[in-house]
C-alpha positions as CSV (number, residue, x, y, z in Angstrom):
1,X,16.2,-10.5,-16.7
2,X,16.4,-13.7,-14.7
3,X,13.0,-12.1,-13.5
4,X,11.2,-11.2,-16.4
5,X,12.2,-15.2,-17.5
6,X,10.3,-16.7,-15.6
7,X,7.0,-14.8,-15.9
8,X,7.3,-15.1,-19.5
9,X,7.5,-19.0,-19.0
10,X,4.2,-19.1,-16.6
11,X,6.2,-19.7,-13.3
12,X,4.6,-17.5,-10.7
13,X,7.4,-15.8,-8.7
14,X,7.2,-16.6,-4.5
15,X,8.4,-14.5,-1.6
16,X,11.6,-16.1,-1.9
17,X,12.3,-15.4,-5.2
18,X,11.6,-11.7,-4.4
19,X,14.0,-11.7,-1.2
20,X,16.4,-12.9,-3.4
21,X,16.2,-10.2,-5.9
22,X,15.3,-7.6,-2.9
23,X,18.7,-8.8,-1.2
24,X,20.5,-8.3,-4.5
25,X,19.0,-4.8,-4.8
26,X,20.5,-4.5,-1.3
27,X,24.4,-5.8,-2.4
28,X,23.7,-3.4,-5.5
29,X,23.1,-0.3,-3.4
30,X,19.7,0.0,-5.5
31,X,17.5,0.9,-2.8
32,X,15.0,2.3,-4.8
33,X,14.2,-0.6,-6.9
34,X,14.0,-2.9,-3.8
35,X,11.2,-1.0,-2.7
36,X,9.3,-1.1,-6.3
37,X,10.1,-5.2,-5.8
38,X,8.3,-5.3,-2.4
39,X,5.1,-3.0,-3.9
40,X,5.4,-5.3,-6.5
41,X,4.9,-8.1,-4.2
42,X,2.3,-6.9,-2.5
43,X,0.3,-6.4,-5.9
44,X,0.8,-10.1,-6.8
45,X,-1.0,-10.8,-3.1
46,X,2.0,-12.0,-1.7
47,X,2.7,-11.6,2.0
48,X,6.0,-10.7,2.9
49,X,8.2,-12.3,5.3
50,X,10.5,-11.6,7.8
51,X,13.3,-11.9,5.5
52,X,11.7,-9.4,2.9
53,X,11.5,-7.0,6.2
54,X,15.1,-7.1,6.7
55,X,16.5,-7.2,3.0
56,X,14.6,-3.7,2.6
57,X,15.5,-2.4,6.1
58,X,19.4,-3.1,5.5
59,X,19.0,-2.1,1.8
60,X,17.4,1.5,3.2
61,X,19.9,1.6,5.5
62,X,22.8,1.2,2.9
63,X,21.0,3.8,1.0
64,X,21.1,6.4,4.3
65,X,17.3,5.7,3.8
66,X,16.7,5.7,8.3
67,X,13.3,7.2,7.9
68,X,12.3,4.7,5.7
69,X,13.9,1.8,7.3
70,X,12.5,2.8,10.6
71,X,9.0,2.6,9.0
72,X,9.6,-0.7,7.3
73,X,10.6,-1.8,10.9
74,X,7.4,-0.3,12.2
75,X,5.3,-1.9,9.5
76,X,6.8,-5.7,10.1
77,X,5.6,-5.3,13.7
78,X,2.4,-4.5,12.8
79,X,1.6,-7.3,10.7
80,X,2.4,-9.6,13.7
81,X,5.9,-10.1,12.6
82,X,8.4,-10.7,15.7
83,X,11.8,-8.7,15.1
84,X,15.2,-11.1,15.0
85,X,19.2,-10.8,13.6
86,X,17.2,-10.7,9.7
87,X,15.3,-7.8,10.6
């Protein structure tokens, strides 16, 4: 809802502001819907972060999701991005 707020009001959402709602997902065992947040993401042309990377890895991991958290790990090295504690 929070979500749906603030594009109704004009305010374009960052990559923080989809960490925090991918990191929610995560808390809310809704692994699913934190990966329709990061496509989502990457349609608005927003690069993710390191701390995107490890929201969806820990929330595929909470969802027994290992394949797909072991591509998502794969994928963050490819784009450059250097592995640490949030990933």
């Amino acid at each position: 809802e929070l979500f749906d707020e603030l594009q109704q009001r004009g305010m374009e959402p960052q990559v923080i502001t989809y960490n925090a709602l991918i990191s929610a997902c995560t808390k809310g065992d809704q692994w699913e819907k934190a990966l329709e947040l990061f496509a989502e993401l990457q349609r608005c042309g927003l690069e993710p972060d390191i701390f995107t990377y490890g929201a969806l890895i820990s929330a595929c991991e909470k969802g027994g999701q290992w394949e797909k958290a072991l591509e998502l790990f794969d994928e963050l090295q490819r784009r450059g991005l250097e592995p640490d504690v949030a990933a």
